[in-house]
C-alpha positions, -999 to 999 in steps of 0.1 A, spaced: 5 523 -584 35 526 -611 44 489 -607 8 478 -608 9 499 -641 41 484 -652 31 443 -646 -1 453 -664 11 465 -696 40 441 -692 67 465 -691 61 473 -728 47 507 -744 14 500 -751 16 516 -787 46 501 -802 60 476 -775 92 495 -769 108 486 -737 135 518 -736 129 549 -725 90 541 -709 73 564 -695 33 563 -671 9 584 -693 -20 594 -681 -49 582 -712 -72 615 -700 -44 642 -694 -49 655 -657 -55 691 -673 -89 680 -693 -100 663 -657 -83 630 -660 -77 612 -621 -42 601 -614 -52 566 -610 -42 530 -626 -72 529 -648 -65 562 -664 -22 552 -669 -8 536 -692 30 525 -700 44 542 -730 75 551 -747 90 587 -744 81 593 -782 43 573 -780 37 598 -751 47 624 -767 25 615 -799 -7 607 -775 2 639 -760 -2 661 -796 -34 636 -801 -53 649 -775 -39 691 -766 -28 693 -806 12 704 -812 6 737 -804 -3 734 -766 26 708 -767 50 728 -777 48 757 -757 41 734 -725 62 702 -726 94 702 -704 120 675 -707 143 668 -678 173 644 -687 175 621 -659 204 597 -677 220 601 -707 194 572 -723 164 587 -706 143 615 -698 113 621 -680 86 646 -695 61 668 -677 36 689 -683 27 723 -667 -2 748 -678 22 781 -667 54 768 -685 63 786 -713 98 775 -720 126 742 -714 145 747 -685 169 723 -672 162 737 -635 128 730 -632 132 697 -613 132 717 -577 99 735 -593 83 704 -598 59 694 -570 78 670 -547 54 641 -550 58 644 -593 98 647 -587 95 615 -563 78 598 -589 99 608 -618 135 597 -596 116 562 -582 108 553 -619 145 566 -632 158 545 -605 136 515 -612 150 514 -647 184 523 -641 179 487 -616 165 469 -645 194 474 -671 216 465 -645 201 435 -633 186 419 -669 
């Protein structure tokens, strides 16, 4: 599903046309009933997401709910979760293991791409 995502919006964020840092973000957040699906994902940059995100839950929600695990020094991965309440730079093993095998597939994909372009 990712790489259907990523050859769609041709490896771009779909907002500015970043190609560093990229991230799937889901258009209708899964917590206001959005399916985890290629027509509700989109490709964006760490800071687009993060600006769609405040769009649509407003900077307080954000705030106290978004988690950002560095994965590489030149990315991270950001999640959401309705019960967290603060960062924490152990909450990889908390995540649920098909969101952490996501998260490490993509982190390896792009760690593949700087390497090979």
């Amino acid at each position: 599903m990712k790489r259907v995502v990523y050859h769609r919006d041709h490896g771009h964020c779909v907002r500015c046309g970043s190609t560093r840092a990229l991230q799937y973000d889901h258009i209708q957040p899964i917590c206001l009933g959005g399916r985890n699906d290629v027509s509700n994902l989109r490709l964006t940059c760490r800071s687009c997401n993060q600006r769609f995100a405040i769009e649509k839950l407003g900077n307080e929600t954000m705030e106290a709910h978004l988690i950002t695990i560095d994965l590489v020094t030149d990315m991270s991965s950001v999640f959401w979760f309705p019960s967290a309440d603060k960062y924490s730079p152990t909450v990889l093993p908390l995540l649920t293991r098909m969101r952490a095998e996501e998260s490490l597939d993509f982190a390896f994909e792009r760690i593949v791409s700087i390497f090979i372009n």
